[in-house]
C-alpha positions, 0 to 999 in steps of 0.5 A: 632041911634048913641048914647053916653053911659056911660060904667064903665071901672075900679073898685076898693075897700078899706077896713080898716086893723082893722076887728072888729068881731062879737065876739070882739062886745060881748064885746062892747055891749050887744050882741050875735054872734048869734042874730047878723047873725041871725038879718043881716046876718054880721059876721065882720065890718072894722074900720078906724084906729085913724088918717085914713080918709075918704079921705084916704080910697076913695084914696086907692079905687080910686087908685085901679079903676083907675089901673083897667081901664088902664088909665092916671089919667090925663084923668079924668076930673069929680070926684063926691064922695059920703059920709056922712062922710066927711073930714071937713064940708068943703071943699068937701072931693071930692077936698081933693082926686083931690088934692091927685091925682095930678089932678089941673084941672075938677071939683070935688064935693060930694054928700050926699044920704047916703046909697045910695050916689053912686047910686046917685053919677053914675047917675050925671057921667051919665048925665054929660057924656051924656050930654058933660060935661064930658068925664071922671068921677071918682065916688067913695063912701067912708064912715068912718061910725064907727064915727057916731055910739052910740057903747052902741046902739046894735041896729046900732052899730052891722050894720055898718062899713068903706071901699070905693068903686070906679069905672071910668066912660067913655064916648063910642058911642052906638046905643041905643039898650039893647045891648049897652055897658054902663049904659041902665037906672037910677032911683032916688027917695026920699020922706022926710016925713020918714027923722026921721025914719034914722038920726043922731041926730046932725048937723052944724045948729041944735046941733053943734054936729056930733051926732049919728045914729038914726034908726027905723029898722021895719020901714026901713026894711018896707020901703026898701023892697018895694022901692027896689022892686019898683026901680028894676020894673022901671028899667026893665019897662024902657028897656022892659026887665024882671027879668030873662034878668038880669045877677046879681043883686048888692044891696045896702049891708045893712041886708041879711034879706033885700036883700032877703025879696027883691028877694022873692018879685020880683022873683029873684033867690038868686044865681043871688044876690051878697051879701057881707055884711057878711064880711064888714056890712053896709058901706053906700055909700061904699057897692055897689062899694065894692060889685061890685068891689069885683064880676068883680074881681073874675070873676062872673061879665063878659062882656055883662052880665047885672047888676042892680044896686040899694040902699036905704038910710035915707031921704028916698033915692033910686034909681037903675041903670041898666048897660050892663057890 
C-alpha cells in the first residue's frame, strides 16, 4: 500500500555567543558547581544578547536545516514555530521568520506547548503533509527563556537557557511499512489539573506582566518520568516494535536526572540516549532539535537508523514521535 510520509530532509541549531557557566552562577545566585551538575547534569547555559530575539536565533536555525536539506527556500510553503517566548504577543514570531526568509506566499504560525513545543509543532508538519495541506514545512523551536527567569530563584535559574532548533519536513511516498522512510508514529497528550505545578506567574489577561518561571520540580520530575515512559510505550505499541528496535533515543533535554530515571524505567540502555543538556541546559522548545540537530551531524544518527523523539512541558504536555531516519 502506497502511502505519503513525512521525512525530516534538513537539521539545523543555534545557540547564543555568550555561555554563562555554572561557575559564573556562583556569582549570581546561591549556588555550587557541584549541586548544579549533581541536581541536573548542566554544566553551561547560553544567553541572548541584549537586542537579540527569538526570532534571530530561530532565523540562524532555520538557515542551517534549510542548507542542510539542499533545498530553495522558495519550496516551503508551511512554517510552524514553536516558542513561548515569543517576539511580541502578536504577531506570530512564525510571520517575523517568513517575512526574514523572503517567503510572501504559504501559511506561518506558532504554537505554544512549551517544552514540548516541537514535538507538537512536527505532528502538525505531520498531519498537513499526510493530509495534502503541505508539502514543505519548516518546523522550528526557539526560545529566548533567560527572560522569563527570576535569577535570585536558584531553583529555575540554574535550568534554563536560549538556542533554536530546525528541521524541513517533506512529503515522499511510502508503502506503509516500519521500513518506511519518514515519521512511523506521533502521540500528543495533556492534562491541565497540573498547569500550576510549571508556570509563569504572569500574562496579557491576568497581571499584564511577562511574569517568571514558577516550578515545583519533585513534582515535575514525578510526573515527567512516567509520562515520558508511558508516551515511548505507545509509540512502540503503535508500530508493533520493542525498545530494542530503537536506534536512538532523543528527549526532551530538560535534567540528566530525568533522561535517566526514564531509561531505567523502560529499559533503555544509556549509551542509545542522546544527552545534551550539559552544554546548553534546558532550552524548552529548542533542546530536541538542538539535540537532534547536533547527533545527525556528527555522524550517530544515519540513515535507516530508528529515532524516538519525545517531550514533556508545563500544562502538563507530552508527546513522542517516532521517525525512520
Amino acid at each position: 500500500m502506497s502511502i505519503i510520509r513525512s521525512v525530516i530532509t534538513g537539521v539545523g541549531s543555534y545557540l547564543p555567543e555568550r555561555r554563562l557557566s555554572n561557575q559564573e552562577m556562583t556569582t549570581i545566585v546561591d549556588t555550587t558547581d557541584e549541586w548544579i551538575v549533581e541536581r541536573t547534569g548542566i554544566h553551561a547555559r547560553h544567553i541572548a544578547a541584549d537586542g537579540e530575539k527569538t526570532s534571530d536565533l530561530a532565523l540562524h536555525a532555520a538557515r542551517a536545516a534549510i542548507a542542510h536539506a539542499g533545498i530553495d527556500v522558495q519550496e516551503i510553503d508551511t512554517i510552524i514555530m514553536a516558542t513561548t517566548t515569543p517576539d511580541n504577543t502578536f504577531p506570530a514570531t512564525a510571520v517575523t521568520v517568513q517575512a526574514e526568509l523572503g517567503l510572501h506566499h504559504g501559511v506561518a504560525f506558532d504554537v505554544q506547548a512549551v517544552c514540548s513545543g516541537f514535538v507538537f509543532a512536527l505532528t502538525i508538519a505531520d498531519t498537513f503533509i499526510r493530509c495534502g495541506q503541505s508539502k514543505t514545512v519548516l518546523v522550528i523551536g526557539a526560545e529566548t527563556f533567560s527572560r522569563l527567569l527570576d535569577w535570585t530563584d536558584r531553583t529555575t535559574c540554574v535550568l534554563f537557557g536560549d538556542g533554536a532548533g530546525a528541521v524541513i519536513v517533506q512529503g515522499a511516498t511510502g508503502e506503509g511499512t516500519n521500513a518506511d522512510r519518514g515519521i512511523l508514529t506521533t502521540h500528543l497528550h495533556s492534562d491541565g489539573r497540573h498547569r500550576d505545578k510549571l508556570y509563569v506567574d504572569g500574562g496579557v489577561s491576568s497581571t499584564g506582566t511577562i511574569g517568571h518561571v514558577r516550578m515545583e520540580g519533585r513534582e515535575v520530575f514525578r510526573h515527567a518520568v512516567v509520562n515520558i515512559a508511558d508516551t515511548i510505550k505507545e509509540s512502540l505499541t503503535a508500530t508493533g516494535m520493542t525498545i530494542d528496535d530503537i536506534d536512538w533515543f532523543i528527549p526532551h533535554q530538560a535534567n540528566k536526572r530525568i533522561l535517566d530515571g526514564t531509561a531505567k524505567r523502560i529499559g533503555l540502555p544509556p549509551e542509545k540516549i542522546v544527552v545534551t543538556v550539559g552544554e546548553h541546559g534546558n532550552t524548552s522548545a529548542a533542546s530536541v532539535p538542538l539535540a537532534l540537530d547536533g547527533a545527525v551531524r556528527d555522524g550517530r544518527v544515519k540513515r535507516g537508523d530508528l529515532v524516538l523523539l519525545e517531550a514533556m512541558g508545563g500544562g502538563f504536555t507530552w508527546g513522542s514521535v517516532m521517525v525512520r531516519w
